[in-house]
C-alpha positions as CSV (number, residue, x, y, z in Angstrom):
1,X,96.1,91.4,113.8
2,X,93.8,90.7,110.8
3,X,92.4,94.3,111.2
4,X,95.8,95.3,110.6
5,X,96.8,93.2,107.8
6,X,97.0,96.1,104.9
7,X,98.9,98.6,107.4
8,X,101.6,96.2,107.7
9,X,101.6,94.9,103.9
10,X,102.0,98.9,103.3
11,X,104.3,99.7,105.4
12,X,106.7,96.4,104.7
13,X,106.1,97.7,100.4
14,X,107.3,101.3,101.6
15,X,110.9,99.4,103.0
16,X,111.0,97.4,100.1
17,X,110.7,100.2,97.7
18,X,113.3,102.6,99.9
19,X,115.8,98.8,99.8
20,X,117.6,99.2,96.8
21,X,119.7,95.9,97.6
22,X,117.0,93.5,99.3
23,X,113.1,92.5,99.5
24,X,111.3,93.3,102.5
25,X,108.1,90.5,102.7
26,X,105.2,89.1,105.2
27,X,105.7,85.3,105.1
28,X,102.7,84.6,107.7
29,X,99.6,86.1,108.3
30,X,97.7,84.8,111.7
31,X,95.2,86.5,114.0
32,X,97.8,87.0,116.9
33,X,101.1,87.7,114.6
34,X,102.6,88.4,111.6
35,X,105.7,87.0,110.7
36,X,107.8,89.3,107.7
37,X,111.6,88.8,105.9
38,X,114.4,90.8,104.9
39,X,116.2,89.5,101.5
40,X,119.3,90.0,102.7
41,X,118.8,87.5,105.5
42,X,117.8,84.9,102.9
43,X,121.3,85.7,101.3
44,X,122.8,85.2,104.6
45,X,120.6,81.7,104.5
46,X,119.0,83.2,108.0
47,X,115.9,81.3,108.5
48,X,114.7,83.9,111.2
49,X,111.9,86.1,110.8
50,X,110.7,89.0,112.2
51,X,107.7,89.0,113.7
52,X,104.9,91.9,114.8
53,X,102.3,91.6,117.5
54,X,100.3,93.8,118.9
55,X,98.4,93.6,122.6
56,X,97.1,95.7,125.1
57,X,98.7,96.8,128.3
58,X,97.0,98.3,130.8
59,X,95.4,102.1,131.0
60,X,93.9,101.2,127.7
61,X,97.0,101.4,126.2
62,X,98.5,99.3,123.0
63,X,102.2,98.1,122.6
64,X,103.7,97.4,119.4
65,X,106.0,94.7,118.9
66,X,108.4,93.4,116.4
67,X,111.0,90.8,117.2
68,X,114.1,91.2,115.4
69,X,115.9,87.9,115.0
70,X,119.1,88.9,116.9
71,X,117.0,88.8,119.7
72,X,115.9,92.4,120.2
73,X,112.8,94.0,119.8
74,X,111.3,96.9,119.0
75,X,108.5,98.3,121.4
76,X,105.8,101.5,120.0
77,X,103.3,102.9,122.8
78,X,99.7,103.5,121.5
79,X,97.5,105.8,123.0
80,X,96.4,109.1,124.4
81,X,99.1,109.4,127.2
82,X,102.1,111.6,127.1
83,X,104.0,108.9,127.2
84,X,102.9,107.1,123.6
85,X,104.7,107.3,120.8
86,X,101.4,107.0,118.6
87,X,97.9,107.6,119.1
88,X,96.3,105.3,116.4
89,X,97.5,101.3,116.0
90,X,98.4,102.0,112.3
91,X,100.5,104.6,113.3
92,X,102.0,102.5,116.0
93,X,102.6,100.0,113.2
94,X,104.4,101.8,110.6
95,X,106.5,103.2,113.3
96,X,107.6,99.7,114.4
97,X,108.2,98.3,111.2
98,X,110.4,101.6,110.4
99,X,112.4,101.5,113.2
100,X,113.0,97.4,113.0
101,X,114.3,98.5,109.1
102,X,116.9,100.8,110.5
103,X,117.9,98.7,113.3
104,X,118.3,95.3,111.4
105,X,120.5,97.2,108.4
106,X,122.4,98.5,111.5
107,X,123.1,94.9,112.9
108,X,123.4,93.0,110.1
């Protein structure tokens, strides 16, 4: 995860900035995860957080995962296969993190 550090810190200040109500944040930065808030969950004192990881499946392939603290999750496919929603792991990223935005202000 560390080579992905700034994707995620870019994509978590573009759902801030587009929030006009509530902070998106990272709160933990580790090799295998990153865990990230919404500010409207904090209201809601929600001590949940959302949480990214990314690992590899097989055919070469990359999954993206964030766990939404409902329960769900968001899953993005990386790689050269019809099937992928991404070819590069930044992409796969930024998708994720979208998509877990729209979902969460959807359930909560």
């Amino acid at each position: 995860m560390k080579n992905y550090f700034e994707t995620i810190k870019n994509a978590l200040n573009k759902a801030d900035e587009a929030d006009e109500n509530w902070a998106w944040y990272a709160v933990t930065y580790r090799n295998d995860i990153v865990a990230f808030r919404w500010g409207y969950l904090d209201y809601l004192e929600d001590n949940r957080n959302f949480v990214i990881t990314v690992y590899d499946v097989e055919d070469n392939d990359v999954a993206v995962e964030v766990a939404i603290p409902s329960g769900s999750s968001v899953f993005v496919l990386v790689g050269e296969n019809f099937w992928d929603d991404c070819q590069t792991v930044e992409e796969g990223i930024k998708l994720a993190i979208q998509n877990a935005v729209k979902y969460a202000k959807q359930i909560f």
